[in-house]
C-alpha positions in Angstrom: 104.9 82.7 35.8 105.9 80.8 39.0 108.8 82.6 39.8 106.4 85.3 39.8 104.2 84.1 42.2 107.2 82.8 44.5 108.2 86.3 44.5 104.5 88.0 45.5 104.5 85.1 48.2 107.9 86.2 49.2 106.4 89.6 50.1 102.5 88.7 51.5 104.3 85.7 53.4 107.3 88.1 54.8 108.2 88.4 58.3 106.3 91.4 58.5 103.1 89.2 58.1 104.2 86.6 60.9 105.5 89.7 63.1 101.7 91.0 62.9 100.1 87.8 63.8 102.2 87.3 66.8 102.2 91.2 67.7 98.2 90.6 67.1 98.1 87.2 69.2 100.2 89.3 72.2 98.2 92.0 72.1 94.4 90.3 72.4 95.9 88.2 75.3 96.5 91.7 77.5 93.6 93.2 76.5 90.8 89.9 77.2 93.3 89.6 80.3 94.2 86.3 79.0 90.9 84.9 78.9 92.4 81.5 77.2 93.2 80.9 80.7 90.4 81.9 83.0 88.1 81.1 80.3 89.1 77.6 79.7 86.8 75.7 81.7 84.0 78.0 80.2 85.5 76.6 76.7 84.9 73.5 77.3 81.4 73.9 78.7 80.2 76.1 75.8 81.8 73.7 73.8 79.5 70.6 74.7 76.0 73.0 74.7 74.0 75.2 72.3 70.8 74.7 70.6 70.5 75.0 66.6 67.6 76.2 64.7 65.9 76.5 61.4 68.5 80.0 61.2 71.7 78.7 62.4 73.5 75.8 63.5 74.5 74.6 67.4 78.0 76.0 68.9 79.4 72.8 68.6 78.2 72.3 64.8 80.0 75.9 64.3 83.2 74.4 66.4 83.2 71.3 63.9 82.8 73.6 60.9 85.5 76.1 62.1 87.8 72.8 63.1 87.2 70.9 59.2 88.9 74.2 57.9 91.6 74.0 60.2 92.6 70.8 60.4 93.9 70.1 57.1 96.9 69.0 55.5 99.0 71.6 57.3 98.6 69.4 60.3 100.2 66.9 58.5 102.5 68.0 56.2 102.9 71.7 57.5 104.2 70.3 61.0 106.5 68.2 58.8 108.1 70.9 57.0 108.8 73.0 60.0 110.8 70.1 62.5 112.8 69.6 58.4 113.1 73.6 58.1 113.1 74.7 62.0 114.4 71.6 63.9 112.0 69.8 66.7 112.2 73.3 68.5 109.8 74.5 66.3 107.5 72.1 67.7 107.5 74.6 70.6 107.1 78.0 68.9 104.1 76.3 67.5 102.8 76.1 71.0 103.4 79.6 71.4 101.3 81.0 68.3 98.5 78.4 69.1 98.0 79.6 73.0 98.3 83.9 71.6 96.2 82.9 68.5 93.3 81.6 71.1 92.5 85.3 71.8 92.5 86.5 68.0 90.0 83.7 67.2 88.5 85.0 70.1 88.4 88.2 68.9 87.7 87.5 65.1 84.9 84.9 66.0 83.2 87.6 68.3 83.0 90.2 65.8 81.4 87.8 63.5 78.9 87.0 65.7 77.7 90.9 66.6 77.7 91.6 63.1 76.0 88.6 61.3 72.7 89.5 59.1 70.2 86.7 58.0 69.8 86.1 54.7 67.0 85.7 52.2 66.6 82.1 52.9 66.7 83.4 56.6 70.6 81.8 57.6 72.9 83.5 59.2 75.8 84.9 57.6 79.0 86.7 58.7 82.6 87.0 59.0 85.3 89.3 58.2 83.6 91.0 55.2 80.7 91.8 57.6 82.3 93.0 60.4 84.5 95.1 58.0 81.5 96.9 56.6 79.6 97.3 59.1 82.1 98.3 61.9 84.2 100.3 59.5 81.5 101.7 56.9 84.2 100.5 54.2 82.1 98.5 51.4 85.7 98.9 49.3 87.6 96.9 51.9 84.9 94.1 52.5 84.5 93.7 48.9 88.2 93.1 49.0 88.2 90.7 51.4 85.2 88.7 49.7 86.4 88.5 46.0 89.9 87.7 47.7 88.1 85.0 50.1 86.0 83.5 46.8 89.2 83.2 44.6 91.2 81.4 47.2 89.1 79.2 49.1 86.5 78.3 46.0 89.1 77.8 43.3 92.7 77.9 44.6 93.0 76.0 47.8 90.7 73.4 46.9 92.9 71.4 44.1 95.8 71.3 46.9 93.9 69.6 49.4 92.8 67.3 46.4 96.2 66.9 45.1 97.3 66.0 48.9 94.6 63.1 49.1 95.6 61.4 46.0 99.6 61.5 46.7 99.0 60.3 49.7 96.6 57.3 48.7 99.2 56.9 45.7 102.5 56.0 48.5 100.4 53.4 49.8 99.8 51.9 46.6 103.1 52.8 44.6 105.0 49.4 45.4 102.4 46.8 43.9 98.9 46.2 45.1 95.1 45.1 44.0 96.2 47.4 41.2 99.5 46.4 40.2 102.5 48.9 40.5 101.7 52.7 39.7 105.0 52.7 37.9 103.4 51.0 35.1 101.7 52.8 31.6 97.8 52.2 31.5 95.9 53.4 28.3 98.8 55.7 27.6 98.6 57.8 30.8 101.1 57.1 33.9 99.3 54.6 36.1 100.5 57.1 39.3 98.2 59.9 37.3 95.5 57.9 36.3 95.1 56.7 40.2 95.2 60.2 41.2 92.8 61.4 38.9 89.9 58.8 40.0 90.8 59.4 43.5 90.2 63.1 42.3 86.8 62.3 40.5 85.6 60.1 44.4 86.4 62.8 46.2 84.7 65.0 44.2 81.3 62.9 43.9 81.3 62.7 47.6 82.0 66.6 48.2 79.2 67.5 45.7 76.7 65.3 47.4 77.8 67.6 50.8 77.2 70.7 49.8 74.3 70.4 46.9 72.5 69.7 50.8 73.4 73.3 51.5 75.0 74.6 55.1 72.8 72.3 57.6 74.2 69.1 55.9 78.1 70.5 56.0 76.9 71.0 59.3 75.7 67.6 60.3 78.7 66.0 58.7 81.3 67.9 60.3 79.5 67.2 63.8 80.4 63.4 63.1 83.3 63.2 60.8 85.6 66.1 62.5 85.7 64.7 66.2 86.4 60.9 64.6 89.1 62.0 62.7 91.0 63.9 65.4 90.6 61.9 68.1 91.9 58.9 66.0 94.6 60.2 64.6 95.7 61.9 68.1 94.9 58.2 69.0 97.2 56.8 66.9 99.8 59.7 68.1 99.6 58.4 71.9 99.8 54.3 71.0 102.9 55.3 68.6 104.3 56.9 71.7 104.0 54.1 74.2 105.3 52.1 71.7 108.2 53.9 71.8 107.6 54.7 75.5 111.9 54.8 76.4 112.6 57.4 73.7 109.7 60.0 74.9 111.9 61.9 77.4 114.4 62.5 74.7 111.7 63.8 72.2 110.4 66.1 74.6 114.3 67.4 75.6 115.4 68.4 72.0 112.5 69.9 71.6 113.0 72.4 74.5 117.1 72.3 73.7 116.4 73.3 70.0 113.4 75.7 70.5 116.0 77.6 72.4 119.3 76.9 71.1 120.5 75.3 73.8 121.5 71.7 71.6 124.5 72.1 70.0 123.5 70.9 66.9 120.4 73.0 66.9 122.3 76.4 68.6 122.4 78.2 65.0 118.5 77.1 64.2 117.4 79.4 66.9 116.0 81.9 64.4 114.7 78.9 61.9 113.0 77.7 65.0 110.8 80.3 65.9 110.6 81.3 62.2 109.5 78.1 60.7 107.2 77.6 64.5 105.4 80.1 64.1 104.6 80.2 60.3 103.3 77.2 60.3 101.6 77.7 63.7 99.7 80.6 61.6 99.3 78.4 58.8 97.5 75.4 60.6 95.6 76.9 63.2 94.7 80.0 61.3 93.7 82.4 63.7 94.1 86.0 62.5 93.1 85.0 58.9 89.7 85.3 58.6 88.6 81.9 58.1 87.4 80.9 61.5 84.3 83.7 61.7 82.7 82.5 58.7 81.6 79.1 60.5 81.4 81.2 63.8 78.8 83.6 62.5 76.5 80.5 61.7 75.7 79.7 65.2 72.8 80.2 67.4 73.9 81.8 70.8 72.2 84.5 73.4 75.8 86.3 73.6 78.3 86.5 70.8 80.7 86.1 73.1 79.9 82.5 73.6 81.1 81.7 70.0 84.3 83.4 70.7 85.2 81.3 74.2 84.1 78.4 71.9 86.4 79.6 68.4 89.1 80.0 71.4 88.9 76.4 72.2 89.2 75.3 68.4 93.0 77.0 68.1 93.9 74.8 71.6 92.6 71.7 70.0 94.1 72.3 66.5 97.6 73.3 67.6 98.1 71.8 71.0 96.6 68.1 70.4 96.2 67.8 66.3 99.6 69.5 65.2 101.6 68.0 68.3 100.0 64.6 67.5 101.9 64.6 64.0 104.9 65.6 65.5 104.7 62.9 68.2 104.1 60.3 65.3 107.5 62.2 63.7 109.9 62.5 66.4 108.9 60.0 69.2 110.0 57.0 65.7 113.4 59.1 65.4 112.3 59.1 61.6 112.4 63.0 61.0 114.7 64.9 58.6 116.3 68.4 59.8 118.2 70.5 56.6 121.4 72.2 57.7 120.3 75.7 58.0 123.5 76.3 55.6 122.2 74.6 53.3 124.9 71.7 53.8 124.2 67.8 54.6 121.3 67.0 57.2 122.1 67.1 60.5 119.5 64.5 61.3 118.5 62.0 58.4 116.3 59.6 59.9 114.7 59.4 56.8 116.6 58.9 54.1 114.9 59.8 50.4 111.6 60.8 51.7 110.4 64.5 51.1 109.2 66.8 53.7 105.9 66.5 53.8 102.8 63.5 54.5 105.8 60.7 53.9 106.9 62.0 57.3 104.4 61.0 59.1 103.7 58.1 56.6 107.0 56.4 57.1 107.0 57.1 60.9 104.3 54.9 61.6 104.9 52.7 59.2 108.0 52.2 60.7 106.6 51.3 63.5 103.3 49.3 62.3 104.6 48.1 58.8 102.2 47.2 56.9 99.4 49.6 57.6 100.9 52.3 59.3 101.0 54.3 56.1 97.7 53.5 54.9 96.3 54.5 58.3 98.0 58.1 58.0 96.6 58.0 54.2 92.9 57.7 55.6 93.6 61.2 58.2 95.1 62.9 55.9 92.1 62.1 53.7 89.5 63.4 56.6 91.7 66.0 57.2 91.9 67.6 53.7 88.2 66.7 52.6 86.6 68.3 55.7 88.7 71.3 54.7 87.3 71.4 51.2 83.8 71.2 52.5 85.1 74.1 55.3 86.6 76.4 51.5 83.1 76.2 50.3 81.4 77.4 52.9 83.9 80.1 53.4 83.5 80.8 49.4 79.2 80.6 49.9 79.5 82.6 52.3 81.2 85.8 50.8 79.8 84.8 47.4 76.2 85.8 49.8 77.7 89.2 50.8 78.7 90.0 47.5 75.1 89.4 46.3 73.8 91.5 48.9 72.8 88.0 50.8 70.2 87.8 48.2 69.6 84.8 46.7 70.8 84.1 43.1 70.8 80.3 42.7 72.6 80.4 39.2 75.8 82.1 41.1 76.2 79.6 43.8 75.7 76.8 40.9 78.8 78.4 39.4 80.7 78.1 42.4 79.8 74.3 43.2 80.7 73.5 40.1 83.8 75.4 40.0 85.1 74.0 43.5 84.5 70.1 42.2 85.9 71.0 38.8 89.1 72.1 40.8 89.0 68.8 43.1 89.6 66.8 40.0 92.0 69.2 38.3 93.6 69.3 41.6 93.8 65.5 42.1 96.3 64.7 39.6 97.8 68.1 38.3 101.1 69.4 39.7 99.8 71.2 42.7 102.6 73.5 43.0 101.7 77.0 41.4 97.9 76.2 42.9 99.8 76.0 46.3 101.5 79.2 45.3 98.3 81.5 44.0 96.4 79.8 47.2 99.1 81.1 49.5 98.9 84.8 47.9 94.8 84.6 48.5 95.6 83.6 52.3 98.1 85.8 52.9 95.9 89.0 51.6 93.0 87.6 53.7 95.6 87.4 57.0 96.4 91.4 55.9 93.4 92.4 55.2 91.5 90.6 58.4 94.2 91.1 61.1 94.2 95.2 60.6 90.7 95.0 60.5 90.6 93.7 64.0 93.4 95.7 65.5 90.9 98.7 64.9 87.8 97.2 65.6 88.4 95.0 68.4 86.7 97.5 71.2 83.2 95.5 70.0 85.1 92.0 71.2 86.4 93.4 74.4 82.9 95.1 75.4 81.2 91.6 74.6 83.6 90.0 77.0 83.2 92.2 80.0 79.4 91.9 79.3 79.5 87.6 79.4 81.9 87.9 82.4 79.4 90.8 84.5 76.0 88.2 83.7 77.8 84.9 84.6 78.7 86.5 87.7 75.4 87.7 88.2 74.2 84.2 87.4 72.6 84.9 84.6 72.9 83.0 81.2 74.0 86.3 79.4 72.3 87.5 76.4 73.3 90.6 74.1 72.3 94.4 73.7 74.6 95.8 71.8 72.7 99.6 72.2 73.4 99.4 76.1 77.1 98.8 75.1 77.0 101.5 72.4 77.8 99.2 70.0 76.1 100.4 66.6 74.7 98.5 63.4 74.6 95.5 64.7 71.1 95.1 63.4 70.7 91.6 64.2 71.0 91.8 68.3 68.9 95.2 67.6 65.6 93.4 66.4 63.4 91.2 68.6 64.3 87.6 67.7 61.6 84.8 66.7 
């Protein structure tokens, strides 16, 4: 059965896939005339304004929804496995796919917008499965896209993050402490297990008090707990760094040397570099997949084009501070790992016995504040992958809505609650690796399915844009109407709004 699904991954996860998403990210930068950069100081203003309402939620409340399902353990772990995989220079390529990728959440988060509906209970809904439909006229596709959305974010995805949580709270605790060593037996179970397992059954008591409170309270808890956790751990990224203020100009020269080949050590990575880079650039910041415009489509803006300038901004924050923040912690410490790309002895082994992964960033900073350093980067990684739980429900609600014709059938959504908490505990303590696996294939068919569907409908996107740009120049505060801009069925901007 797994090497099954290694081998389906193989093929979703191919280079054809990471081709697309940079071919995808290349291509929305010509066409919005690289509005990541004129727009940025639009960004950051959208960013910081919006109104909710009893419908949908503020811009920033849809930027901290968007960000918890980013900003997971891929920012950990995932920036980990590409500087052991990749070499430092993949650091680089990373900032590559995050700066293209701005467009295609641009794009993506747009489209959302234009095409969300309200629901029975009068929320707005919307995302790929939307814009599919409606744009394309193909209900076959956007069911697709739903059930495939549903399987992987409300059943797959969620153990992993789960299983992440507990490991990590586990290494702080596996060499002795208030509850004596996790090598030990208790009640005939593995003490390492047991720990994991009521770490599982916390996390998921705290998730289930979330979202039993619906969208506005995921809402209201991202809005505090998402900015906290990045900022501290980016935080903790620039104090590690001053700390080890005399080896910073070396971190920042392999990274350039080995992004391009140019360190001798790192001359026959090149390939790794940008391959490893820009996977797990897609991977973390997620732009392209689909994931993004679910959270984007809940906001309340005059212009959908707002939400995509703000979506824009998430990719920057995710990849350029919250991804180069772990990789600070890794390679400013000199405690990294990087595997021959022969498969022969490590060509850097600055940490000796530790797996790619959290215990990266773990032993960096312990190294450096030992004692706590590794509980500190236990607590992120427990933000980080919680918020993104909370972020896979929504996702699942959401499509679990369009697949009920955004008519309200309470005993369906009780399913799925109880499913995504009964995965959380599974999760916890369970080997997480053929969940990684099936949550990978899920993904990966929403990245195929979602990227093609923009590269044909992304004419609504681009006419959005030009409309913003004409009414800010006109110095209006632009609002939307789609029928002068020959957009069609986008019955929501059609109808006078309350």
């Amino acid at each position: 059965m797994e090497s099954i699904i290694i081998a389906i991954n193989g093929v979703i996860w191919s280079k054809a896939l990471i081709f697309m998403c940079l071919a995808a990210g290349l291509f929305f930068t010509v066409r919005t005339r690289f509005m990541q950069v004129r727009g940025f100081v639009e960004m950051i203003r959208l960013t910081v304004g919006g109104q909710k309402s009893d419908a949908g939620v503020s811009s920033f409340q849809a930027l901290a929804m968007s960000m918890a399902g980013r900003i997971g353990i891929g920012n950990i772990a995932g920036v980990a496995t590409a500087i052991a995989f990749g070499g430092p220079g993949a650091i680089f390529w990373m900032w590559v796919m995050g700066f293209l990728g701005a467009s295609t959440s641009y794009v993506e988060s747009t489209l959302a917008q234009i095409y969300k509906v309200k629901d029975e209970e009068g929320r707005y809904r919307g995302g790929p499965a939307y814009y599919i439909e409606k744009a394309m006229g193909l209900k076959w596709y956007a069911l697709a896209f739903a059930i495939v959305t549903i399987a992987a974010a409300g059943f797959l995805m969620p153990g992993v993050q789960a299983n992440a949580i507990a490991d990590s709270a586990a290494n702080v605790f596996h060499n002795g402490s208030l509850f004596g060593s996790l090598d030990a037996t208790w009640w005939g179970m593995p003490a390492r297990d047991l720990f994991k397992l009521g770490v599982g059954v916390a996390v998921a008591l705290l998730l289930a008090v979330i979202i039993f409170g619906g969208v506005k309270r995921i809402a209201n808890f991202a809005e505090v707990v998402v900015p906290f956790m990045a900022l501290g751990y980016i935080g903790m990224a620039v104090f590690v760094m001053l700390l080890n203020a005399e080896r910073v100009p070396d971190m920042f020269r392999i990274i350039f040397d080995s992004a391009f080949g140019t360190h001798a050590a790192f001359g026959a990575m090149l390939g790794l570099a940008v391959e490893w880079g820009v996977k797990r650039g897609i991977y973390a910041n997620e732009a392209g997949q689909g994931t993004g415009p679910h959270a984007a489509a809940a906001a309340e803006v005059s212009h959908p084009a707002k939400q995509g300038y703000v979506q824009a901004f998430a990719i920057y924050f995710d990849t350029m501070m919250v991804c180069t923040a772990t990789a600070f912690l890794i390679l400013a410490t000199g405690k990294y790992n990087v595997y021959s790309p022969d498969g022969g002895p490590h060509l850097f082994s600055g940490l000796a016995g530790v797996a790619e992964g959290p215990g990266f960033a773990q032993a960096s900073v312990e190294s450096v504040l030992p004692g706590w350093g590794a509980g500190f980067v236990a607590v992120a990684l427990f933000f980080f992958a919680f918020t993104t739980i909370m972020a896979y429900y929504y996702m699942a609600e959401t499509n679990l809505s369009y697949v009920n014709g955004n008519r309200r059938r309470p005993l369906t959504v009780l399913l799925l609650r109880l499913g995504i908490i009964s995965m959380v505990i599974f999760g916890a303590f369970h080997n997480a690796g053929v969940a990684w696996g099936l949550g990978d294939i899920g993904v990966g068919l929403m990245a195929w399915l979602n990227i093609i569907a923009i590269l044909i409908l992304h004419k609504p996107a681009m006419l959005a844009l030009r409309d913003y740009e004409r009414q800010k120049k006109q110095g209006l505060d632009p609002t939307f109407d789609p029928q002068a801009l020959g957009i069609r069925n986008a019955d929501f901007w059609n109808k006078p709004q309350a």
